[in-house]
C-alpha positions in Angstrom: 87.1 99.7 104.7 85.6 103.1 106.0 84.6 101.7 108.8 88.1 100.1 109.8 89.2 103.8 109.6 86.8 105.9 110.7 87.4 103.5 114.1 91.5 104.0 113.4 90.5 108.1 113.5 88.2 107.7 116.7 91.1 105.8 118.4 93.7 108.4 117.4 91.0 111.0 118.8 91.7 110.1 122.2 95.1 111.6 122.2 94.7 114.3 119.1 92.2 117.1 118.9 90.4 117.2 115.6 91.5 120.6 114.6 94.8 118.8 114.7 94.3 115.5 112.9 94.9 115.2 109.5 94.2 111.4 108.6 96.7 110.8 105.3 97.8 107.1 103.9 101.3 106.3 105.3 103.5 105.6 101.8 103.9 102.2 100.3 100.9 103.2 97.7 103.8 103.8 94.9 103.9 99.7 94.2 100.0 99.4 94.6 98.0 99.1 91.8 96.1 102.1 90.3 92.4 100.8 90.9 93.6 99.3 94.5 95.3 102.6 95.3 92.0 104.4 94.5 90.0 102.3 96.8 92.3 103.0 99.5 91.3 106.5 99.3 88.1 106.3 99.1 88.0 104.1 101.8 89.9 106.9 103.7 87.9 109.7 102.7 84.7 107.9 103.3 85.9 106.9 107.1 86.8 110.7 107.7 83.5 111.7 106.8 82.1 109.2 109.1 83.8 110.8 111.9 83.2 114.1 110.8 79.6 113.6 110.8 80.1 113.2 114.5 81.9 115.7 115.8 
């Protein structure tokens, strides 16, 4: 969920700057489904903008 990674960026915050930090999915989407692989990124894109909105 977005929230799951926006608190998975915040937490990786703590030891990388934000200029620096370039939240990307780790591989294994290959075997996924399409429409489950899709979610997944929106899910990512959606908790990045969370934590963009607050910094």
């Amino acid at each position: 969920s977005p929230d799951t990674v926006a608190e998975r960026i915040r937490a990786a915050l703590t030891h990388v700057p934000p200029e620096r930090l370039v939240p990307a999915p780790d591989c294994g989407m290959k075997y996924l489904p399409r429409p489950l692989a899709f979610a997944k990124l929106q899910a990512l894109s959606a908790g990045a903008a969370l934590v963009r909105a607050e910094i």
